[in-house]
One Martini backbone bead per residue (centre of mass of N, CA, C, O) as a GRO file, in nm:
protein
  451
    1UNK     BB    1   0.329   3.627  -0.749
    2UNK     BB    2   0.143   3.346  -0.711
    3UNK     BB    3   0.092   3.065  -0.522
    4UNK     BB    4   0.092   2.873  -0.760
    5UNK     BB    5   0.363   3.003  -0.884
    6UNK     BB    6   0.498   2.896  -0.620
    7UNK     BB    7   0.470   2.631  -0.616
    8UNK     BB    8   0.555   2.543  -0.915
    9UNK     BB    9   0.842   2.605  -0.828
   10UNK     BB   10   0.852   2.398  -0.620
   11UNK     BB   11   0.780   2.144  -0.768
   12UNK     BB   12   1.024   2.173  -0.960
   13UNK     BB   13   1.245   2.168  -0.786
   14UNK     BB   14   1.213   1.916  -0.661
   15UNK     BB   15   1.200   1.747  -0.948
   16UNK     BB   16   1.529   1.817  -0.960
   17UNK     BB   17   1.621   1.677  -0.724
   18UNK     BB   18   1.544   1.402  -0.773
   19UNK     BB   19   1.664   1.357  -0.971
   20UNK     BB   20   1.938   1.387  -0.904
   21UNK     BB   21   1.941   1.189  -0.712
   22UNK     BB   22   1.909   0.936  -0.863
   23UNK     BB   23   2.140   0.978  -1.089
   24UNK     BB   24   2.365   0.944  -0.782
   25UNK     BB   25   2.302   0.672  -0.741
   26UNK     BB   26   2.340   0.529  -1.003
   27UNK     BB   27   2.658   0.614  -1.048
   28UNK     BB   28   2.706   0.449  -0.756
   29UNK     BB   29   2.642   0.194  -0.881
   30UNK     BB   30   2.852   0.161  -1.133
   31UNK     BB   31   3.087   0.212  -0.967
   32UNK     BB   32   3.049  -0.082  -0.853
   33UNK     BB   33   2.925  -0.278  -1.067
   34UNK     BB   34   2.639  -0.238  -1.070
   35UNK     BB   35   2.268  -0.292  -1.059
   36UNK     BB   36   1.983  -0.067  -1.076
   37UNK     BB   37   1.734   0.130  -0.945
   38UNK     BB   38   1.494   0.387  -0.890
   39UNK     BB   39   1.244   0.541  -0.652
   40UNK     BB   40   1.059   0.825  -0.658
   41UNK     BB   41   0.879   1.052  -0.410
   42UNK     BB   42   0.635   1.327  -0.391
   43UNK     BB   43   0.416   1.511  -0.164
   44UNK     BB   44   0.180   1.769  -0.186
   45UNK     BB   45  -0.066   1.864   0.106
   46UNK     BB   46  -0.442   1.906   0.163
   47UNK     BB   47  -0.610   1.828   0.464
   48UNK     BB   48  -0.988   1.821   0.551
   49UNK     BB   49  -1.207   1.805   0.856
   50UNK     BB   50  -1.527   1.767   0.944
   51UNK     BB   51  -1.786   1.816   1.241
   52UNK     BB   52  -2.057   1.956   1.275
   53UNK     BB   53  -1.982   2.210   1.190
   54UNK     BB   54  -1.665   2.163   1.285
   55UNK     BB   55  -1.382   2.133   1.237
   56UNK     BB   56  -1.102   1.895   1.308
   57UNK     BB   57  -0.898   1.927   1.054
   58UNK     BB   58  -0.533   2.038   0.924
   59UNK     BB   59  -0.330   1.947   0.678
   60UNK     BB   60   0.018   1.921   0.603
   61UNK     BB   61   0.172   1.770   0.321
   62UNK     BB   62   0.564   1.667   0.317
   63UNK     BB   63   0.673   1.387   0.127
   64UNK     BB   64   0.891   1.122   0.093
   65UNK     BB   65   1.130   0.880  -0.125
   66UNK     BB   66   1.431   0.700  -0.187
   67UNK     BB   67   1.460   0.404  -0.364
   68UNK     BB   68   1.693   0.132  -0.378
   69UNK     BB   69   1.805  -0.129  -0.639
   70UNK     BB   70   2.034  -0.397  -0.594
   71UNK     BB   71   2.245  -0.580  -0.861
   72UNK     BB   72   2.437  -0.876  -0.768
   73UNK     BB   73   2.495  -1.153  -0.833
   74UNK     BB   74   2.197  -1.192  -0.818
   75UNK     BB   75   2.164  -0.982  -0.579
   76UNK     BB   76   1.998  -0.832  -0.364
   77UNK     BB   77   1.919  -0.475  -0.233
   78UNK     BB   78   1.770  -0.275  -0.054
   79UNK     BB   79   1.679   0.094   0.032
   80UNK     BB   80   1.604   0.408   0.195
   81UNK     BB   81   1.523   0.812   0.175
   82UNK     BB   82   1.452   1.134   0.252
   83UNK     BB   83   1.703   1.216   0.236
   84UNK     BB   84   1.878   1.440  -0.052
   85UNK     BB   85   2.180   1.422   0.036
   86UNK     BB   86   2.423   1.314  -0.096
   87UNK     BB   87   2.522   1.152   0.170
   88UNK     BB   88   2.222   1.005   0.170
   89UNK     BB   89   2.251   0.852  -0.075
   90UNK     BB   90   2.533   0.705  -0.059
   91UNK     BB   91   2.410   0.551   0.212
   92UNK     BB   92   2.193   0.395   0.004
   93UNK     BB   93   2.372   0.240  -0.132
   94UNK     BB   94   2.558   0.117   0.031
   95UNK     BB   95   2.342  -0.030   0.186
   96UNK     BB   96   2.275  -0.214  -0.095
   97UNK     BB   97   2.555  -0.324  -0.121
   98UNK     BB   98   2.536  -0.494   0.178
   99UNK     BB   99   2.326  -0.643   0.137
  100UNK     BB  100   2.412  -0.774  -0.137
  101UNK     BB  101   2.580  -0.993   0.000
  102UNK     BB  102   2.346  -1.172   0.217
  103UNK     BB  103   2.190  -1.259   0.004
  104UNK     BB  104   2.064  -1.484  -0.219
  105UNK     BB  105   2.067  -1.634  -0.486
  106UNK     BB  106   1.897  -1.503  -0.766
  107UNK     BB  107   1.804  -1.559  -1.164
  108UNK     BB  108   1.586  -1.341  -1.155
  109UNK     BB  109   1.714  -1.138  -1.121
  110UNK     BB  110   1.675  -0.787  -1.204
  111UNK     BB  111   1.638  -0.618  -1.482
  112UNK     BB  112   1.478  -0.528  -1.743
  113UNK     BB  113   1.401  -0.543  -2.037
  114UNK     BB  114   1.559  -0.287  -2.260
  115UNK     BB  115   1.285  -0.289  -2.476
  116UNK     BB  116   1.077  -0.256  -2.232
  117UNK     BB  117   1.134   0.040  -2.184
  118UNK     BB  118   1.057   0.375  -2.102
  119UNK     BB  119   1.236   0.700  -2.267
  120UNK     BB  120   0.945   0.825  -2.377
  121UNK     BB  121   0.707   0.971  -2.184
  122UNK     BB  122   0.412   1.045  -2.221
  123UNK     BB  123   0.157   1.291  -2.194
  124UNK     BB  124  -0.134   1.246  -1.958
  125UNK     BB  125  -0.272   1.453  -1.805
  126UNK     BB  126  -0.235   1.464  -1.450
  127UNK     BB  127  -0.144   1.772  -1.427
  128UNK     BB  128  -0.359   2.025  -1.208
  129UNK     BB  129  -0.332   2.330  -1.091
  130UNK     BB  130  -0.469   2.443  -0.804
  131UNK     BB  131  -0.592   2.728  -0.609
  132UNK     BB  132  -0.620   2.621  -0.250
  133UNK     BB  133  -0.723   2.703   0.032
  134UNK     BB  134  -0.804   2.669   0.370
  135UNK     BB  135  -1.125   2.839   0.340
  136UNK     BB  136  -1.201   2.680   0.051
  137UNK     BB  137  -1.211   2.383   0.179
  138UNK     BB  138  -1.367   2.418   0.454
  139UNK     BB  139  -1.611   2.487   0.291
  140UNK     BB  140  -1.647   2.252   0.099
  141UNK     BB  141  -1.698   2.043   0.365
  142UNK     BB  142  -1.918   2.187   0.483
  143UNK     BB  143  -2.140   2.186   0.231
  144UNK     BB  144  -2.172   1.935   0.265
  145UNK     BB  145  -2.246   1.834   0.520
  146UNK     BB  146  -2.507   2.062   0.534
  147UNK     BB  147  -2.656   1.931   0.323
  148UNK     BB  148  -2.695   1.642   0.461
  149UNK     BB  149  -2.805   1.749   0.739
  150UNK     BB  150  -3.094   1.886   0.577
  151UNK     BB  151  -3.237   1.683   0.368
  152UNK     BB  152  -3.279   1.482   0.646
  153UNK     BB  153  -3.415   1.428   0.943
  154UNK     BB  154  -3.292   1.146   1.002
  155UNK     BB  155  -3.004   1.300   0.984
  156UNK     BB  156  -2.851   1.288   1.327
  157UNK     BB  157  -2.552   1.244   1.208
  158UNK     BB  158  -2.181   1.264   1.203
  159UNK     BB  159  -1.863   1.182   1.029
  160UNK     BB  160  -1.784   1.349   0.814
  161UNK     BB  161  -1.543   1.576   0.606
  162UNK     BB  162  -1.392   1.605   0.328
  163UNK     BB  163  -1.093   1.747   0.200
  164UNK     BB  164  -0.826   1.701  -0.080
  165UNK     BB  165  -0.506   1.782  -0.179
  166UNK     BB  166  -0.240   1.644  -0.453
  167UNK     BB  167   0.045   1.657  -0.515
  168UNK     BB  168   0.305   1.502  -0.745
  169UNK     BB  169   0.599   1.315  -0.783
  170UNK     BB  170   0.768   1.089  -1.037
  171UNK     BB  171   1.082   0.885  -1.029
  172UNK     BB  172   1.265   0.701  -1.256
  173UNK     BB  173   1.549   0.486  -1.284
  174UNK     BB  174   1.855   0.303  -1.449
  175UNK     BB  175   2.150   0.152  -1.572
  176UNK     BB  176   1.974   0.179  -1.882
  177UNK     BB  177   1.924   0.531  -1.864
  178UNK     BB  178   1.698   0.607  -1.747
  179UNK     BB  179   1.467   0.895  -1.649
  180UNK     BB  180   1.231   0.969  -1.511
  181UNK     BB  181   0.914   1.230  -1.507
  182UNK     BB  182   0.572   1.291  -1.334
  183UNK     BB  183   0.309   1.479  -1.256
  184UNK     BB  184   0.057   1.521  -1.008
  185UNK     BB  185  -0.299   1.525  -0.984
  186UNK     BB  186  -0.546   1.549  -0.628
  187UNK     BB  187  -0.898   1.554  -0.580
  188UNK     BB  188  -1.153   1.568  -0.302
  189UNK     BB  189  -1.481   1.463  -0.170
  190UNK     BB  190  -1.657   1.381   0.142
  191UNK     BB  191  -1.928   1.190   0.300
  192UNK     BB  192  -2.058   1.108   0.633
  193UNK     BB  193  -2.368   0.968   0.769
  194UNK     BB  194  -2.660   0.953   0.980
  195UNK     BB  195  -2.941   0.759   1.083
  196UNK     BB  196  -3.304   0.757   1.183
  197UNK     BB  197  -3.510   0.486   1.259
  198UNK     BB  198  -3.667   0.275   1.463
  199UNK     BB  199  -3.393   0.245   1.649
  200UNK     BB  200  -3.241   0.282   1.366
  201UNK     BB  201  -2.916   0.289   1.219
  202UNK     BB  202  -2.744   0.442   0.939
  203UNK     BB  203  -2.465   0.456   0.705
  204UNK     BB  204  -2.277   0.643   0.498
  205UNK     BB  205  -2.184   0.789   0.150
  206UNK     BB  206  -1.991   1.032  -0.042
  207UNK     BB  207  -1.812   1.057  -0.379
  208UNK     BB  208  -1.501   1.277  -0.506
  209UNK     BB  209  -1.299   1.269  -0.813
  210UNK     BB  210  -0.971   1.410  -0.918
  211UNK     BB  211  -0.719   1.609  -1.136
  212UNK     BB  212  -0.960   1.810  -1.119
  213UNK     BB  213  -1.107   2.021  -0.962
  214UNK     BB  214  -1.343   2.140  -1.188
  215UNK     BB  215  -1.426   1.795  -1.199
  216UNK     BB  216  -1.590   1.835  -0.933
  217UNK     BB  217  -1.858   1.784  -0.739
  218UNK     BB  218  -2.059   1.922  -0.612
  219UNK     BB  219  -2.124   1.927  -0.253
  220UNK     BB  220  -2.426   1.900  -0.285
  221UNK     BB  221  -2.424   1.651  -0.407
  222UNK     BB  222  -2.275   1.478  -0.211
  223UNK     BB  223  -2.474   1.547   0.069
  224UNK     BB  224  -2.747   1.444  -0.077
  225UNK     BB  225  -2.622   1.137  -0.155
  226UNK     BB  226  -2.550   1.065   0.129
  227UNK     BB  227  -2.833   1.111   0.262
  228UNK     BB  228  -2.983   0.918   0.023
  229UNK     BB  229  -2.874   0.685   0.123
  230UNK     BB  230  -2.912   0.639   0.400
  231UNK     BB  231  -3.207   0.636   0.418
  232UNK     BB  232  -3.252   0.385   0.217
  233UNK     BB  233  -3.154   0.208   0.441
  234UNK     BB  234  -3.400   0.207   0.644
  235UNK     BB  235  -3.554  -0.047   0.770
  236UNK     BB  236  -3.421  -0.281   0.777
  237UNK     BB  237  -3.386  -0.642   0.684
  238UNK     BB  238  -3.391  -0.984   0.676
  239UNK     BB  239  -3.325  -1.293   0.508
  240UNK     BB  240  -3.404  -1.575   0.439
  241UNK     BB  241  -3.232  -1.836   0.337
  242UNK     BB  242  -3.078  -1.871  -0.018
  243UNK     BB  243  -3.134  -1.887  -0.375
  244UNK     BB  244  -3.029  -1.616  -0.583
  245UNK     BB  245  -3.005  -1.315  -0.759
  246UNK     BB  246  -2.774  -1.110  -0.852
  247UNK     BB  247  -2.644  -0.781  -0.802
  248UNK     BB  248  -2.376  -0.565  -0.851
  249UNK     BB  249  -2.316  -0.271  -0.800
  250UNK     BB  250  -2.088  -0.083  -0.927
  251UNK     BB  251  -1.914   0.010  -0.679
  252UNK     BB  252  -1.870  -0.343  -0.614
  253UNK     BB  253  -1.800  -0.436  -0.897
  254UNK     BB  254  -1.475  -0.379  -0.879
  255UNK     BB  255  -1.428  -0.614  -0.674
  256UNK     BB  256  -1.502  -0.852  -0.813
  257UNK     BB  257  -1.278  -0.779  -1.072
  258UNK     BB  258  -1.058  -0.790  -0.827
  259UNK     BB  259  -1.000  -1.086  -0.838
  260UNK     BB  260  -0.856  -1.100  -1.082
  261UNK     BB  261  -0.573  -0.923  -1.022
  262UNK     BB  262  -0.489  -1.159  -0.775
  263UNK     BB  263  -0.495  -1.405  -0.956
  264UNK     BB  264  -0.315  -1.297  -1.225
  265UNK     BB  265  -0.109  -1.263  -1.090
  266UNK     BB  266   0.257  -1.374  -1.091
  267UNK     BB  267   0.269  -1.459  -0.828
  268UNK     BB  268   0.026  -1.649  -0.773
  269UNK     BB  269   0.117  -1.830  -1.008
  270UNK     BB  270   0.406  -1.939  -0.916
  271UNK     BB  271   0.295  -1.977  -0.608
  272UNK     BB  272   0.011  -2.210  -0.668
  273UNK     BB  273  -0.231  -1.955  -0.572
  274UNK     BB  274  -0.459  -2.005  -0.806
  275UNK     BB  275  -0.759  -2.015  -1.003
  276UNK     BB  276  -0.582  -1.928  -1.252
  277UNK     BB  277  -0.431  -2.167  -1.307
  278UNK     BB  278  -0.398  -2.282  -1.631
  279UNK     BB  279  -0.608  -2.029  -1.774
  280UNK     BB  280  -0.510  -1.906  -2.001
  281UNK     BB  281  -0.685  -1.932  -2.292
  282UNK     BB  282  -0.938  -1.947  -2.139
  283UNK     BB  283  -1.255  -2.016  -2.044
  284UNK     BB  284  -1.412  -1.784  -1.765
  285UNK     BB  285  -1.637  -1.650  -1.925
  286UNK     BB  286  -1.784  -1.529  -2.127
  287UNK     BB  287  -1.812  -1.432  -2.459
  288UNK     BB  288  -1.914  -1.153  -2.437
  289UNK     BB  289  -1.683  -1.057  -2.257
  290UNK     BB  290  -1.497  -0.763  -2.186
  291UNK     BB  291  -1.114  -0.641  -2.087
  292UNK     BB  292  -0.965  -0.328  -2.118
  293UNK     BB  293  -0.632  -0.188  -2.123
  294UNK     BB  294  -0.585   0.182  -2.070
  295UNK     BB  295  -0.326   0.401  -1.971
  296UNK     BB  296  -0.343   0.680  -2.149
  297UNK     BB  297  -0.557   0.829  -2.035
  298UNK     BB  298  -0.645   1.132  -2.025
  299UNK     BB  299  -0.683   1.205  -1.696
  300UNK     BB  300  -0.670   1.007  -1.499
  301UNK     BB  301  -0.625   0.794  -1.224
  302UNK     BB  302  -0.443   0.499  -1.371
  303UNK     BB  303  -0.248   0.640  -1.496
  304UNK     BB  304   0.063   0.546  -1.735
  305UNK     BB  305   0.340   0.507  -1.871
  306UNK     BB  306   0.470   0.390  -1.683
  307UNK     BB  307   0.591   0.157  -1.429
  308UNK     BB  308   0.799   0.052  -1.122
  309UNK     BB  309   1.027  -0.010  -1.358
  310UNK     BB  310   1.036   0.124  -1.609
  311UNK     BB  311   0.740   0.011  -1.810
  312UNK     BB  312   0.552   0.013  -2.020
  313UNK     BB  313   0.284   0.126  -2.124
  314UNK     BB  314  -0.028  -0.085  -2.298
  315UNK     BB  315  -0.289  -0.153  -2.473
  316UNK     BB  316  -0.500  -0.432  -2.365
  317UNK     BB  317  -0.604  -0.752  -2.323
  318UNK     BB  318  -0.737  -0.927  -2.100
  319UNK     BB  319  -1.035  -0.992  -2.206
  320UNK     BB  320  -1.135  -1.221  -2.483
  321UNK     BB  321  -1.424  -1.399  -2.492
  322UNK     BB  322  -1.397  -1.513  -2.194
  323UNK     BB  323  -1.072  -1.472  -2.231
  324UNK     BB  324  -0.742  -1.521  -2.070
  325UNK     BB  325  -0.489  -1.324  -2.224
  326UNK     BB  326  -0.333  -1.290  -1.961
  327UNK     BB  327  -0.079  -1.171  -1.738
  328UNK     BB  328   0.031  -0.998  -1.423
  329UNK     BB  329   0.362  -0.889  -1.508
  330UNK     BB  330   0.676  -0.886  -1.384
  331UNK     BB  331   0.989  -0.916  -1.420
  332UNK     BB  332   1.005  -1.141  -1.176
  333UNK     BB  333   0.752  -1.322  -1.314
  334UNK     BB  334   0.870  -1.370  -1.575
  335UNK     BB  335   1.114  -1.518  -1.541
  336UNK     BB  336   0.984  -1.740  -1.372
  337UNK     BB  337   0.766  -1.800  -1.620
  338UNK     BB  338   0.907  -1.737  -1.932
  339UNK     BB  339   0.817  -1.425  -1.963
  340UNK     BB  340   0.707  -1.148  -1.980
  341UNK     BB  341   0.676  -0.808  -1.909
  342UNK     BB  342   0.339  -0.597  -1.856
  343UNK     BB  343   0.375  -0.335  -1.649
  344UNK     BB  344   0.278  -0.451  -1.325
  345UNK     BB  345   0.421  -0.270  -1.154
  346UNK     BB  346   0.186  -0.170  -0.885
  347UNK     BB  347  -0.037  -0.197  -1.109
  348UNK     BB  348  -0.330  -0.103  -1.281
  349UNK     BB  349  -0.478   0.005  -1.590
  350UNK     BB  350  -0.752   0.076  -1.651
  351UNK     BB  351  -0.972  -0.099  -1.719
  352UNK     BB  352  -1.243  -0.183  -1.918
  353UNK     BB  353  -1.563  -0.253  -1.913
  354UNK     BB  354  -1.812  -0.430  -2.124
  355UNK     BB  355  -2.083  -0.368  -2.205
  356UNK     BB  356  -2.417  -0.580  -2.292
  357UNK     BB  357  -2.639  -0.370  -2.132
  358UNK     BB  358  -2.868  -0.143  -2.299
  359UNK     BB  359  -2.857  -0.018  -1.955
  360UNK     BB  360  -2.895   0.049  -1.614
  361UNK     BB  361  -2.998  -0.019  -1.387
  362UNK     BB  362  -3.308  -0.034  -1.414
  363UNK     BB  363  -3.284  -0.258  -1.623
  364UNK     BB  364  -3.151  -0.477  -1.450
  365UNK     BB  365  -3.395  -0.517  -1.249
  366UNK     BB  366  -3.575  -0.614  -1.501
  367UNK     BB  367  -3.428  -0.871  -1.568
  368UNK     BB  368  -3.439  -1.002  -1.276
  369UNK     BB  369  -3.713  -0.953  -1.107
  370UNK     BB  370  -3.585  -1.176  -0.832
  371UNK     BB  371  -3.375  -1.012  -0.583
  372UNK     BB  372  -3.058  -0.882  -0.532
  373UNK     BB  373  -2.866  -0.570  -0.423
  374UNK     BB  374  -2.550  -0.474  -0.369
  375UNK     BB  375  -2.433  -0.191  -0.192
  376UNK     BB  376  -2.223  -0.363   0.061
  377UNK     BB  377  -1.930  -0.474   0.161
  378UNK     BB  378  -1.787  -0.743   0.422
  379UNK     BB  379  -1.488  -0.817   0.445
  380UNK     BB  380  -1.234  -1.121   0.343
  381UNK     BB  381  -1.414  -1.329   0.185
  382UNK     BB  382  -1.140  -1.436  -0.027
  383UNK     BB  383  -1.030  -1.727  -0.237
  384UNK     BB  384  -0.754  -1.736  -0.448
  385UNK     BB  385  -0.721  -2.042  -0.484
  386UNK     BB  386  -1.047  -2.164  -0.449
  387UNK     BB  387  -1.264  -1.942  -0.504
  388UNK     BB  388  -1.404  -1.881  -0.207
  389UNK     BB  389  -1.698  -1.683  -0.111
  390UNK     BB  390  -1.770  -1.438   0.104
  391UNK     BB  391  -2.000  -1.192   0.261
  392UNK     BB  392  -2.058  -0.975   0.382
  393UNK     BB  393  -2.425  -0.791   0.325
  394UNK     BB  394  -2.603  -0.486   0.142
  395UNK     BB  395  -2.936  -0.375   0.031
  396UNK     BB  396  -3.156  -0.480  -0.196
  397UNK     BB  397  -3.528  -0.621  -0.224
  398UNK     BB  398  -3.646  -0.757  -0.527
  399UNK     BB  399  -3.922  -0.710  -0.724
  400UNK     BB  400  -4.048  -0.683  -1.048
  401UNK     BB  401  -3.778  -0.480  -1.002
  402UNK     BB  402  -3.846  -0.372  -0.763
  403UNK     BB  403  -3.779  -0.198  -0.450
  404UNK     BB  404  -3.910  -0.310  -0.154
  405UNK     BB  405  -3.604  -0.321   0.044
  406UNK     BB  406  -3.409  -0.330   0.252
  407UNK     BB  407  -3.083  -0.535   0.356
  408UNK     BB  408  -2.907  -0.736   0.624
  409UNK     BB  409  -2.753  -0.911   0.780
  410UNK     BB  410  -2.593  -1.103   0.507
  411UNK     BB  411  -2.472  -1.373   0.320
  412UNK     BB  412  -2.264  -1.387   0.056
  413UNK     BB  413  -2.212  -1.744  -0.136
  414UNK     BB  414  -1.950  -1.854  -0.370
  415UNK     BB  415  -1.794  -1.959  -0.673
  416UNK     BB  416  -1.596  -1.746  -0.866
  417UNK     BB  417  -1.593  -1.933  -1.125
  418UNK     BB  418  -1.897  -1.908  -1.134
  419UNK     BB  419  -1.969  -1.657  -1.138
  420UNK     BB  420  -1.795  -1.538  -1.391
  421UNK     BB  421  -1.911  -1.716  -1.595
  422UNK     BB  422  -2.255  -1.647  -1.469
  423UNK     BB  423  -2.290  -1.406  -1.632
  424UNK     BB  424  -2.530  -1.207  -1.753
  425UNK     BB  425  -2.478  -0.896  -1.697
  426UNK     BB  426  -2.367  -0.550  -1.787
  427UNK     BB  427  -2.395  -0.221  -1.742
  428UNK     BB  428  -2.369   0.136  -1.810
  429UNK     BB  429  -2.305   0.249  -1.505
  430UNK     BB  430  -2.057   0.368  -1.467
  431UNK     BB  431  -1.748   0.312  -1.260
  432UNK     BB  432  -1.518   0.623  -1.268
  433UNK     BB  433  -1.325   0.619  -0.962
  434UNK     BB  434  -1.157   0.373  -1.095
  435UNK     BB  435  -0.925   0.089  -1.212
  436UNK     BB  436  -1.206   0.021  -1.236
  437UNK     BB  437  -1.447  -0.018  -1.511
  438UNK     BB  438  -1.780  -0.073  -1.410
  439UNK     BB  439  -2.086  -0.202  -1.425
  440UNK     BB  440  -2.332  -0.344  -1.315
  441UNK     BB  441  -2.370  -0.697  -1.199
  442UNK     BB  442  -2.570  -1.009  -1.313
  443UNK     BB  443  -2.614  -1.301  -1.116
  444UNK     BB  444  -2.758  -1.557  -1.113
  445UNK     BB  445  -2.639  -1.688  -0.840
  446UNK     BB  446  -2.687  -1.668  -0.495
  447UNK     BB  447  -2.601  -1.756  -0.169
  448UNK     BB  448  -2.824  -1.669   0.088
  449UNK     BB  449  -2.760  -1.589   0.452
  450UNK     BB  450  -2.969  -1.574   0.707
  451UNK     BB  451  -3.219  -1.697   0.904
   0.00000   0.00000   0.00000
């Protein structure tokens, strides 16, 4: 039997363990005369990180946790156990049935609407096992670092590289008869190095994710890309104040897009805390936007059957028309608003965005013609109430289309609410490592404070 064997077999093993502990969970709240729901979770992996190429860390992890969430006369009391032994399973219901005897009652608790439920959840090919030992992620580590040290003279240290590789099990159930399970798998390889020009040094980043290990960018991919971005931060330049047109580069531009995710939330619209407060069926961005939510994507990485409560997943719009076609509500924060549940307990799946323009960055560089390209930004200025955003930023000043210099110590500051109208381009250079896919984001213009 092969080591790759000997794990599918103790993960196969753990997943009917969790399962087992979950049942008897479940088994013994109906015993108690509640409602309850279970969430269990295990996750096993290898995670190694080197540095100037030389060795630095080496980890192995296997860890998990059963929380149970019972719910007796509208009152609910949460508890959670890492042992997974009767007794210890048993005590964790104990606990939650006596939390829930002194929490206050809320009309809102209790379990998902059993309609909304999903009972046969589809697989969605999430788990890929590859064997992996420690001499061949060390090798993988080592080999991106080396890559992007030699690269370019410039680059003169290392903040060192990193693989991981990590199976889990994800079991829910709940006592209207549900008990789901399914496996997945996740590997990345990452590296971040130093540069130095003129006194001055700047840092950057490269990396790769995947639930394919098959499916991972070369180290030396990694490397190249890594140092080739670092290199092109230097002798950045301050910019005088103003105001001009901005892109979000891809991969900042999920965070754009990611301001939507917090506005439209079920908490933040009950209590009344959104930008997007009776925004619902309204036009927020242009009319030409739209984003799908698609969570069966077969091996994606924000893929799931069902939520974090055992709500199905369903492919819906999020955005058509420039219109916000839902809010991203769990079972409580449905109740609370009079509506349904969306699915959303946990986090989004698989946004895509649509691009409107047919062309990559270059293309984008070239429609705004002079302004700012945003490739890192810094702090969490940003006002989900308000919609007021503020945000230090580094990117490259554009002139012409083309990228004329880097640019530091800047801050880029607008009101959400007009950024997102006056959207003027997405381009198609999507960025697939997120749980948003959107390409390169073209801003009519933007408040820039330097000098």
């Amino acid at each position: 039997m092969t080591q790759q064997d000997k794990q599918q077999d103790l993960l196969k093993q753990q997943q009917n363990d969790l399962l087992a502990a979950a049942a008897l969970a479940l088994d013994l709240a109906r015993q108690a005369g509640a409602e309850a729901q279970v969430g269990a979770t295990k996750s096993i992996g290898l995670s190694v990180s080197t540095r100037l190429q030389q060795i630095e860390n080496i980890e192995f992890n296997h860890d998990g946790a059963l929380g149970i969430s019972i719910y007796s006369e509208q009152r609910k009391g949460n508890a959670s156990t890492s042992d997974l032994s009767p007794q210890a399973v048993k005590s964790a219901v104990e606990a939650a049935l006596s939390i829930a005897k002194y929490t206050s009652p809320d009309p809102y608790n209790g379990l998902p609407e059993k309609a909304l439920l999903e009972f046969n959840p589809p697989n969605l090919d999430l788990y890929h096992p590859y064997e992996i030992d420690v001499d061949r992620a060390v090798e993988l580590a080592l080999e991106s670092e080396t890559q992007a040290l030699q690269t370019d003279a410039r680059i003169v240290n290392s903040e060192g590289a990193s693989f991981n590789a990590h199976r889990g099990i994800r079991v829910y159930g709940n006592t209207y008869g549900v008990l789901n399970s399914y496996l997945s798998s996740r590997y990345s390889l990452s590296c971040s190095v130093i540069a130095e020009a003129d006194q001055q040094m700047e840092r950057d980043y490269e990396y790769t994710i995947s639930r394919r290990f098959q499916d991972l960018a070369s180290p030396q991919w990694v490397g190249k890309q890594c140092a080739e971005k670092t290199v092109a931060r230097l002798s950045a330049q301050k910019l005088t104040t103003r105001t001009a047109p901005v892109i979000f580069h891809a991969d900042v531009a999920t965070g754009l897009i990611g301001s939507l995710v917090g506005a439209a939330s079920g908490s933040s619209i009950y209590r009344k805390s959104s930008f997007l407060l009776d925004k619902l069926g309204c036009q927020i961005l242009p009319q030409w936007f739209e984003i799908e939510e698609k969570p069966h994507l077969l091996g994606r990485l924000a893929s799931s059957p069902f939520d974090s409560e055992g709500v199905k997943t369903s492919d819906s719009a999020i955005v058509r028309d420039g219109i916000l076609q839902t809010y991203l509500l769990t079972s409580y924060s449905a109740k609370k608003l009079g509506m349904q549940s969306t699915g959303h307990a946990g986090g989004i799946h698989n946004w895509l965005v649509k691009p409107n323009a047919k062309c990559g960055l270059d293309g984008l560089l070239q429609q705004m013609g002079t302004g700012l390209l945003v490739t890192d930004l810094m702090g969490n200025g940003v006002n989900l109430v308000t919609g007021d955003y503020s945000r230090g930023a580094s990117g490259f000043w554009v002139e012409n289309g083309v990228i004329q210099y880097p640019v530091h110590e800047i801050t880029i500051a607008g009101k959400l609410q007009a950024m997102l109208a006056n959207m003027v381009a997405v381009a198609d250079d999507i960025e697939q490592r997120s749980n948003i896919q959107t390409g390169s984001i073209l801003l009519d213009e933007m408040k820039i404070s330097g000098n």
